[in-house]
N, C-alpha and C positions, 0 to 999 in steps of 0.2 A: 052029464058030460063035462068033462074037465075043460079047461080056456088058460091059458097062460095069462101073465100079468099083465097089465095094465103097465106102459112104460115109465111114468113117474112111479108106480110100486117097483118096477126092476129097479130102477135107480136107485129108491131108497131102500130097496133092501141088499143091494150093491155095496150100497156106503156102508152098510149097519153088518155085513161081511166083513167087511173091510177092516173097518174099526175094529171087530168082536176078533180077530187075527193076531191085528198090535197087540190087544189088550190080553189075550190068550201068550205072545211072547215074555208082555212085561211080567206076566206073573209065575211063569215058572224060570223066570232069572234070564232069560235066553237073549231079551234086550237089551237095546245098550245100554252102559251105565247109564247113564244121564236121561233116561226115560222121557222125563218129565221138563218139559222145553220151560226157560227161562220166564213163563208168564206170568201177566199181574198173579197175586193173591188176595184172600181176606186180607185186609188189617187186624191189626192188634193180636195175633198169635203170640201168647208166651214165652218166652224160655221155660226149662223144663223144669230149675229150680223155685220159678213163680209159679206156674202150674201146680207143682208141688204145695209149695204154701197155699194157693187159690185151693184148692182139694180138702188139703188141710185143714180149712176154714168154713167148708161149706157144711150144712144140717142134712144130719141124718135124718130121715122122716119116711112114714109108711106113705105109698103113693096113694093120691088121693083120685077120687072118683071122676070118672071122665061124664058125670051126669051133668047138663046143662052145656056142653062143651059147643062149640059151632064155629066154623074158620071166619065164619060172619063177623064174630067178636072180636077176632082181630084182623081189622082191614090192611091189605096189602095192595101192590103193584103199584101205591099211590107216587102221584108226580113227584118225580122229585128236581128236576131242571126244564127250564122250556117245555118240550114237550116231553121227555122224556120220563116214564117210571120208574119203578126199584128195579124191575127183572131187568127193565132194558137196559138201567145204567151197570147192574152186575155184567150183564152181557158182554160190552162194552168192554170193562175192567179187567174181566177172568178172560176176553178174550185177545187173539193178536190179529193185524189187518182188520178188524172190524168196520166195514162202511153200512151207516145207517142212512133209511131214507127220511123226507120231509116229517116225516112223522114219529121219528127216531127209531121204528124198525131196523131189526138187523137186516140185511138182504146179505150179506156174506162176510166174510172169516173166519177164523178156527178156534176150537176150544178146544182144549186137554181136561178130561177130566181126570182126576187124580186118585179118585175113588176106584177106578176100574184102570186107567191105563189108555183109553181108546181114546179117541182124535175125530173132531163132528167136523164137519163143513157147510151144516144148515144149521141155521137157531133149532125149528121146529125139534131137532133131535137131542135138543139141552132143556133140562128144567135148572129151576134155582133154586138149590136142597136150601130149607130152615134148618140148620145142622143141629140147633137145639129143636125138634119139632112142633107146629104150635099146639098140638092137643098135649103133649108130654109137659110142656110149660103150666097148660092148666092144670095139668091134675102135680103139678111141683110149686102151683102158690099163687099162678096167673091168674083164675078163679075170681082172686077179691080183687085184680087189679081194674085201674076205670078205664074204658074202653080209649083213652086217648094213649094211655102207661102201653097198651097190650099193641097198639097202633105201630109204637113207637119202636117196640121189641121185633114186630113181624116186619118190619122194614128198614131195622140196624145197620148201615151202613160203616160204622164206626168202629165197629167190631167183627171177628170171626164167626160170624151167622148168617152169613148169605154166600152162596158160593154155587156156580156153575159143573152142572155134573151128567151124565149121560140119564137119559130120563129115565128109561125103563128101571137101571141103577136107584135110583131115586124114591122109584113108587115100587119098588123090595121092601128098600126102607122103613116104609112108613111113617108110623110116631113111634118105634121102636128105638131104647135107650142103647146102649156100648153092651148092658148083658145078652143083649138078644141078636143086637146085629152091630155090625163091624165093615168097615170097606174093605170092600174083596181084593183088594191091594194089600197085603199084609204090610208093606212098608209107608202106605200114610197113616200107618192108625196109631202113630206117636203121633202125630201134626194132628190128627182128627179129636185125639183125648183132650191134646192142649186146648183147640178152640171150644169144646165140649166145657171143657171145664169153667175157661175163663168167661165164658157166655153165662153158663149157672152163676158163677161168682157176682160181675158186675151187676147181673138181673136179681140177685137175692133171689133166686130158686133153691128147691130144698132137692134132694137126691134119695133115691133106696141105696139099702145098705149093698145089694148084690151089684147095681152100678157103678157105686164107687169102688168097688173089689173089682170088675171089667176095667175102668177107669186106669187103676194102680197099677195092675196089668201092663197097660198100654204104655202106660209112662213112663217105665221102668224098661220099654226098650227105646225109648229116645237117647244120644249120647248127648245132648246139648236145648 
């Protein structure tokens, strides 16, 4: 016998309508210019011309074997203020109105994710993409790093490697590189190659040759 939903699942699949509407707007043009509301970003985003050089400079290399791999290896969510962790302070960052409680939980504000288009109003409905992924890092070089190096990489703040984005979006993903997947926004995947890149670059990771051909792709629709 069928039962209708449970009223927190109408809600939340209300919002997840909702959202999944905008984001169906943004991407056949029919949005407004300006889609994407004034909010924090990563840091350290390139220009396209440095991108370019960062590409440039990074090793070609056959990918290497994801055997031994485990998210264990490289710890995440650690503190990084008072109470606060990595996801919470991205949280915070990528989002606007953000009020956290005693414990630096989000309990409300808004996030844009960029990758799709859609607009959340609970944490719960955001993860925080590794835009370099950490299994893809291992099998690009992460492997012989020491577990404080690989620490440091899954919890960059200082760079274009942590970034708030609709979850489901997120776990598509995977550890899948630029040849395999792509943000279904076709207009961030100039801004997605650049942080893509400059993340491999400063990390000294190696790249396949059919990624950086995805990669070149991308970049080559940036104007600036």
């Amino acid at each position: 016998m069928s039962t209708s939903p449970s009223a927190p699942r109408r809600s939340r699949l209300m919002r997840r309508a909702a959202a999944i509407a905008v984001s169906a707007l943004a991407m056949t043009g029919l949005a407004a210019t300006n889609a994407q509301p004034g909010w924090a970003a990563p840091p350290g985003i390139p220009s396209k011309a440095t991108a370019q050089s960062q590409l440039n400079a990074l090793t070609v290399a056959t990918q290497g074997s994801s055997s031994g791999y485990s998210r264990d290896l490289f710890p995440h969510w650690i503190t990084v203020s008072g109470s606060c962790n990595t996801r919470e302070q991205v949280l915070k960052r990528d989002g606007t109105s953000v009020v956290v409680d005693s414990s630096c939980a989000a309990t409300s504000g808004r996030w844009y994710s960029p990758y799709d288009g859609a607009t959340w109003t609970a944490a719960s409905d955001v993860d925080i993409d590794h835009v370099v992924p950490l299994a893809e890092a291992w099998r690009s070089g992460a492997n012989s790093w020491t577990t404080s190096r690989r620490q440091s990489f899954a919890n960059d703040l200082s760079r274009p490697q942590l970034i708030a984005v609709t979850d489901n979006v997120n776990q598509s993903k995977g550890d899948q590189d630029p040849s395999t997947w792509q943000p279904p926004l076709s207009s961030y995947r100039c801004t997605y190659s650049k942080m893509w890149i400059t993340v491999k670059y400063n990390w000294g990771l190696t790249l396949q040759s059919s990624e950086k051909s995805a990669l070149q792709s991308m970049l080559n629709t940036c104007s600036a």
